[in-house]
VOPA-854485 format. One record per atom (N, C-alpha, C, O, CB): residue in three letters; x, y, z. Coordinates in steps of 0.1 Angstrom, whole numbers, padded with zeros to 4 digits, always signed. Glycine has a CB too. Example, Ala and Ser with C-alpha at 12.3 -4.5 7.8 and 13.67 -1.06 7.14 Angstrom:
ALA+0132-0057+0078ALA+0123-0045+0078ALA+0132-0033+0078ALA+0142-0033+0085ALA+0113-0045+0090SER+0128-0022+0071SER+0137-0011+0071SER+0129+0000+0079SER+0134+0011+0080SER+0141-0006+0057
This chain:
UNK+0008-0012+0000UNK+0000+0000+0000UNK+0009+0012+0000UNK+0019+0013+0006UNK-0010+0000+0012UNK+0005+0022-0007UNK+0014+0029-0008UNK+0013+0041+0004UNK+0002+0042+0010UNK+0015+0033-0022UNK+0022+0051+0008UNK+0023+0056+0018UNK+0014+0069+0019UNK+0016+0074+0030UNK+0034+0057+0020UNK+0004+0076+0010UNK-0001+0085+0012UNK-0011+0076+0013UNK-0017+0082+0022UNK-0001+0096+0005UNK-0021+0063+0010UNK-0031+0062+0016UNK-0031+0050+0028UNK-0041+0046+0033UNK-0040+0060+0007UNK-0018+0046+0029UNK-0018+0042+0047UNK-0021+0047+0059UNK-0025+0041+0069UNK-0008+0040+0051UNK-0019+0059+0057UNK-0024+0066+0072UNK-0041+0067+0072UNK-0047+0070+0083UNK-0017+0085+0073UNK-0047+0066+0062UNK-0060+0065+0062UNK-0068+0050+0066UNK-0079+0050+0072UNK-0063+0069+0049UNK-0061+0039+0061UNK-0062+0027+0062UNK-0069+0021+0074UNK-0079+0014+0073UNK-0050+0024+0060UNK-0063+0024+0086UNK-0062+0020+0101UNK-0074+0028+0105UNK-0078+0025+0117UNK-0047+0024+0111UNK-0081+0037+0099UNK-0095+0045+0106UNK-0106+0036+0104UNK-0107+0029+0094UNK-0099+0060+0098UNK-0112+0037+0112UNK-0130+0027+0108UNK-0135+0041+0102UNK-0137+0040+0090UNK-0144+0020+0127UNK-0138+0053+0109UNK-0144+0060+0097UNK-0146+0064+0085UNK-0156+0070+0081UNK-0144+0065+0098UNK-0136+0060+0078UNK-0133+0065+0067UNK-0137+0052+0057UNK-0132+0041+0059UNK-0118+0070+0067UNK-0144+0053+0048UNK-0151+0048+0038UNK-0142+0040+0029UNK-0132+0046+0028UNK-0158+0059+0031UNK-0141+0029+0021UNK-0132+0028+0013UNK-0136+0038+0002UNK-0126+0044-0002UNK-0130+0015+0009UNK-0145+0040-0004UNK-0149+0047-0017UNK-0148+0061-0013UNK-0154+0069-0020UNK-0163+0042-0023UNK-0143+0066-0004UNK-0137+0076-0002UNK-0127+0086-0014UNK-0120+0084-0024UNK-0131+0071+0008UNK-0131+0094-0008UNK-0119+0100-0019UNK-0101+0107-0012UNK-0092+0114-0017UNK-0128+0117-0028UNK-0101+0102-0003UNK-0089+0101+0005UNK-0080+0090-0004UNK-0068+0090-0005UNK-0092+0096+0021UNK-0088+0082-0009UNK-0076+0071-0011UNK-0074+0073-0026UNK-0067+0064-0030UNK-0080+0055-0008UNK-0077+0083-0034UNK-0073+0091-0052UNK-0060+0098-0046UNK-0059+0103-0035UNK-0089+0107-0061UNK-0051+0097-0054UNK-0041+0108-0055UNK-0043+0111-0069UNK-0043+0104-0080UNK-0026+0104-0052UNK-0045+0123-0065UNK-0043+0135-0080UNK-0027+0130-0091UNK-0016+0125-0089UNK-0037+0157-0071UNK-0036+0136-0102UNK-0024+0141-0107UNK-0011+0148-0106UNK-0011+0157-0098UNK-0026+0143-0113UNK+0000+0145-0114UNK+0015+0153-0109UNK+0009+0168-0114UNK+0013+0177-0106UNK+0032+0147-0120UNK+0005+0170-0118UNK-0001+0185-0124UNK-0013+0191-0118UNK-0017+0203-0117UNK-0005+0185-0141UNK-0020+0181-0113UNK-0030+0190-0100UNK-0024+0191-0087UNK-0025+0201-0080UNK-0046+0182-0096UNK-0015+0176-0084UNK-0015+0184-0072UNK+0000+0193-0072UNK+0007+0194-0062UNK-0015+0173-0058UNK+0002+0198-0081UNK+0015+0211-0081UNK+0010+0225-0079UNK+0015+0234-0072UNK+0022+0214-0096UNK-0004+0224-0089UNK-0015+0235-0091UNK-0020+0234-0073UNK-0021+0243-0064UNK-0031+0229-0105UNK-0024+0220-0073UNK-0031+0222-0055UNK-0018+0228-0046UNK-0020+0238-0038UNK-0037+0201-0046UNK-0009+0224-0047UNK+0006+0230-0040UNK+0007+0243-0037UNK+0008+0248-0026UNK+0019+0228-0048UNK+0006+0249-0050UNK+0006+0263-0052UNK-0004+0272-0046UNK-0002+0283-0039UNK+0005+0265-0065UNK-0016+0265-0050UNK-0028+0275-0045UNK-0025+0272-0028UNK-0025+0282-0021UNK-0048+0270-0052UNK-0022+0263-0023UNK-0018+0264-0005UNK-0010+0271+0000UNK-0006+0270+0011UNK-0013+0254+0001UNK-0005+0282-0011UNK+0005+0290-0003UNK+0002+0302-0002UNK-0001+0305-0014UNK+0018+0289-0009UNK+0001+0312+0005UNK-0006+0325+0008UNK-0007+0332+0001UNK-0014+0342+0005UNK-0002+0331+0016UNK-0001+0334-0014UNK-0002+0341-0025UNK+0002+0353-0029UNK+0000+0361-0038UNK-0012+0341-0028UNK+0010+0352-0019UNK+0018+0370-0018UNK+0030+0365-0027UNK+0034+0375-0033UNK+0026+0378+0001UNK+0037+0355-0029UNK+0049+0357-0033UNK+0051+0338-0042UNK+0049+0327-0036UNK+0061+0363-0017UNK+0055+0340-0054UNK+0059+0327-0062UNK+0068+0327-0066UNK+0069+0336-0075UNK+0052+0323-0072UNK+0077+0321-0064UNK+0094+0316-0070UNK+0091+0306-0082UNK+0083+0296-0083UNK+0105+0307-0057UNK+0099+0310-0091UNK+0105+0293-0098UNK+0117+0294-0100UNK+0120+0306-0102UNK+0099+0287-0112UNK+0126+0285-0100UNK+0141+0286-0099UNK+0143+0278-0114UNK+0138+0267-0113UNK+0149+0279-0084UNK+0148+0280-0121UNK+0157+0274-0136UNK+0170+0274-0134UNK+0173+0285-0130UNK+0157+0284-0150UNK+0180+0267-0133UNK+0192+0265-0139UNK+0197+0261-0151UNK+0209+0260-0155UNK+0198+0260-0131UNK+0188+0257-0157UNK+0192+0250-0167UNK+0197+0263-0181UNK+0205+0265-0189UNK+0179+0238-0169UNK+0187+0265-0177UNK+0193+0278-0194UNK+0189+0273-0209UNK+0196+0276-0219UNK+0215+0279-0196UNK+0179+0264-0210UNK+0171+0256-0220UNK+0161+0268-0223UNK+0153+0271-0214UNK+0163+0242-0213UNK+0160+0274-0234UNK+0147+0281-0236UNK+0136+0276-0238UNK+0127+0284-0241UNK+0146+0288-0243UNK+0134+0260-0237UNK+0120+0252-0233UNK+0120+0251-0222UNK+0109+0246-0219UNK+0116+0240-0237UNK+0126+0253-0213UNK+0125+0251-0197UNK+0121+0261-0188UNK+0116+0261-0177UNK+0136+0247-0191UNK+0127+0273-0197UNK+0124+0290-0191UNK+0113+0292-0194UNK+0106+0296-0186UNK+0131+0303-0197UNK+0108+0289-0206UNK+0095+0287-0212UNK+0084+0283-0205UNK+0074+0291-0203UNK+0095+0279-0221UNK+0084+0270-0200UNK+0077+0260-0188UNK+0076+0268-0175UNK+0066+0268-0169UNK+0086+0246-0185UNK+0086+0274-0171UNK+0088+0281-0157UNK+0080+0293-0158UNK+0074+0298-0149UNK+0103+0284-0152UNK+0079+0296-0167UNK+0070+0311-0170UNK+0057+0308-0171UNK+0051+0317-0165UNK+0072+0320-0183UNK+0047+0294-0178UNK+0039+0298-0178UNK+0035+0291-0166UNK+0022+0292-0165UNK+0034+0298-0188UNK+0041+0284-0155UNK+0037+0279-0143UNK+0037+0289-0134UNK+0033+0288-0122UNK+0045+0269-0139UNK+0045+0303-0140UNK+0046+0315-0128UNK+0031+0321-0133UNK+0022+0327-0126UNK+0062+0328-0130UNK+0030+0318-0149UNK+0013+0326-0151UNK+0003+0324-0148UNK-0006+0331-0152UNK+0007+0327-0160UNK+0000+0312-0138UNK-0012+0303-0136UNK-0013+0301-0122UNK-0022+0293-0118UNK-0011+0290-0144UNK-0003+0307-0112UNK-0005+0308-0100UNK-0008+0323-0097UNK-0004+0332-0105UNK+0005+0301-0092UNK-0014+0324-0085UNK-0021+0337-0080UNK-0018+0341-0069UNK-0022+0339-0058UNK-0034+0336-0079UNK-0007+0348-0076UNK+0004+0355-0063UNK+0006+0372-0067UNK+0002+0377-0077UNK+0024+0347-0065UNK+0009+0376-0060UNK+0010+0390-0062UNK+0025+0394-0067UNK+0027+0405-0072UNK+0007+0398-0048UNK+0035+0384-0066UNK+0051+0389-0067UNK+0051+0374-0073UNK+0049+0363-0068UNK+0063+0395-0051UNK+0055+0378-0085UNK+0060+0359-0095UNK+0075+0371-0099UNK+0076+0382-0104UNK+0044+0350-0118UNK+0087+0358-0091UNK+0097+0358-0095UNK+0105+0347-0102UNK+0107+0336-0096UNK+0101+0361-0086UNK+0112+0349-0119UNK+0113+0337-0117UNK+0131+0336-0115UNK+0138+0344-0122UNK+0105+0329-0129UNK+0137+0329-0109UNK+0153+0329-0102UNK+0162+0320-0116UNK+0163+0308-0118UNK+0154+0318-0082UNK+0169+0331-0126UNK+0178+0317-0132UNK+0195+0326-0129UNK+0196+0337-0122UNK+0174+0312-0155UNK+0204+0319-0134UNK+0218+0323-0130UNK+0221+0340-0137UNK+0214+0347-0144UNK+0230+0310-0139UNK+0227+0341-0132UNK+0233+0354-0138UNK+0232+0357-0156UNK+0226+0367-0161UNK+0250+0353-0134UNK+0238+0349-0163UNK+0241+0348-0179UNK+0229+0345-0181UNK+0228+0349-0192UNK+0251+0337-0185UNK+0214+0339-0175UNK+0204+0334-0187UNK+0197+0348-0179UNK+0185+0344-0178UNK+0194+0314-0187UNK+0197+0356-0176UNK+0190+0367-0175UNK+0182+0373-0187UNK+0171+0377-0186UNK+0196+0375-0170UNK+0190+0372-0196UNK+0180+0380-0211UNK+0169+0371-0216UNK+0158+0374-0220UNK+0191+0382-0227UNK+0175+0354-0213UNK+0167+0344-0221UNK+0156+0343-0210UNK+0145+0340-0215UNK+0175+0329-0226UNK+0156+0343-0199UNK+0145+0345-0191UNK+0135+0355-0190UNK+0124+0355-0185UNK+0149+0344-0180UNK+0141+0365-0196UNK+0136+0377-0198UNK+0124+0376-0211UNK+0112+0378-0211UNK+0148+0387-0200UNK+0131+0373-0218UNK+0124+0369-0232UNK+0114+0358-0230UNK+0103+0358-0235UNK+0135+0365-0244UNK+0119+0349-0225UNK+0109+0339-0224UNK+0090+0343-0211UNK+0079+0339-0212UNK+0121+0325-0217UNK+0096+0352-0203UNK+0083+0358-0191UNK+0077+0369-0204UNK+0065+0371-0202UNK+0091+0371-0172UNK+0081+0375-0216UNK+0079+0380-0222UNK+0066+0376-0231UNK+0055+0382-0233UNK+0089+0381-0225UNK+0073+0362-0237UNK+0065+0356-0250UNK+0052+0346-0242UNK+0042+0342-0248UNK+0078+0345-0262UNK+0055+0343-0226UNK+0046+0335-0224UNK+0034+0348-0215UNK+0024+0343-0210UNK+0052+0320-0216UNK+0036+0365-0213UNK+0027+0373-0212UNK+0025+0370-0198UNK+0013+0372-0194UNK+0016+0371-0221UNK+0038+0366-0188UNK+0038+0370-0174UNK+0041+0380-0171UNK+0051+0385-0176UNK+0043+0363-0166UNK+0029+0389-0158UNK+0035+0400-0152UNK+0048+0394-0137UNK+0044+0387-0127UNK+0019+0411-0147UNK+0059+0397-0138UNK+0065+0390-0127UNK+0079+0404-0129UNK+0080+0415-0135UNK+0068+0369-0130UNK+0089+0394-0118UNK+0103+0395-0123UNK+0113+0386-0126UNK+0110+0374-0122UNK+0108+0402-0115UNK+0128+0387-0132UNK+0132+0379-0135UNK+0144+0386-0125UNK+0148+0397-0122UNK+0131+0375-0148UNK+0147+0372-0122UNK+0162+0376-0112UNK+0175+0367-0109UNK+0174+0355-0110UNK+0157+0379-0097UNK+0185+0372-0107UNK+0197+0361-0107UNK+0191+0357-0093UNK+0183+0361-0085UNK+0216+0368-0108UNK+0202+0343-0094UNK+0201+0334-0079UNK+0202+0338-0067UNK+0193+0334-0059UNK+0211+0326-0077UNK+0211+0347-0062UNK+0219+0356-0051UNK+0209+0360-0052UNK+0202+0354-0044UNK+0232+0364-0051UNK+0200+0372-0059UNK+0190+0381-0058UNK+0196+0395-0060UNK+0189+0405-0059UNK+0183+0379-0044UNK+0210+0397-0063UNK+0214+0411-0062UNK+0210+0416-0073UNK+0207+0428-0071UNK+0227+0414-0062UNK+0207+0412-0086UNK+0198+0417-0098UNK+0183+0410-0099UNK+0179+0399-0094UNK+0207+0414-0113UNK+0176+0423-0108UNK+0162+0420-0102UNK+0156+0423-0118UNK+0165+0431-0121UNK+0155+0432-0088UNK+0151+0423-0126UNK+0144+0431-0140UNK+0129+0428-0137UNK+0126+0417-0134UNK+0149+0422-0159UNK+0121+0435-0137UNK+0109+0440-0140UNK+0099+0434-0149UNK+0100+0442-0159UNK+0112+0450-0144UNK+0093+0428-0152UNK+0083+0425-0167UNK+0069+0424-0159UNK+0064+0421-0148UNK+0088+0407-0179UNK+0066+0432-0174UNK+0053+0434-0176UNK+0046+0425-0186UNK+0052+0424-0197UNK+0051+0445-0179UNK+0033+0418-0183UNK+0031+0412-0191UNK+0026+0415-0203UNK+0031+0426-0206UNK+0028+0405-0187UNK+0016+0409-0216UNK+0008+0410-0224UNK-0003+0421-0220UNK-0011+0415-0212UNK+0005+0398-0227UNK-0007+0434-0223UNK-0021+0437-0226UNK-0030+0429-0228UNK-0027+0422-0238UNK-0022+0442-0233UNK-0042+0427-0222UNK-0055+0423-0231UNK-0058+0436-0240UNK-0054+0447-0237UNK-0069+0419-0220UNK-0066+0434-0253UNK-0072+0442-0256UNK-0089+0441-0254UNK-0096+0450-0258UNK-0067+0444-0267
């Protein structure tokens, strides 16, 4: 049995046809992850310096509901992170690791 629905196992209350014993998907419960966090402030960290990966990190910064989306890559992928919060139409910032540089973006207008 696996270990997120063992601790449910040993209860009499709990129903088998419960929904305690579903685990979500890898992509709901990231989304469920996210929304549990107070929403003032979202990180994503890249090291990689792939502009499909900067890509991916941006629009995971566009779909949580935070007031400050930062996304953290090294010093050198600063432009390509930049460009990438750009094309995927996040309002956030982009910033080196350390945090001593910070850039600004704005996202896409609606019209």
């Amino acid at each position: 049995m696996a270990s997120w629905n063992r601790r449910y196992a040993d209860r009499a209350e709990v129903t088998p046809d419960n929904l305690y014993f579903f685990e979500p998907a890898l992509a709901r419960r990231r989304r469920l992850a996210q929304q549990a966090k107070d929403g003032k402030k979202a990180l994503e960290f890249d090291r990689t310096g792939s502009d499909r990966h900067l890509e991916r990190a941006a629009k995971r910064l566009k779909h949580v509901k935070a007031i400050d989306r930062v996304l953290y890559v090294p010093q050198w992928d600063m432009a390509k992170a930049e460009l990438a919060m750009r094309k995927a139409g996040v309002t956030g910032a982009v910033s080196n690791l350390c945090g001593s540089q910070r850039k600004r973006i704005k996202g896409k207008r609606r019209a």
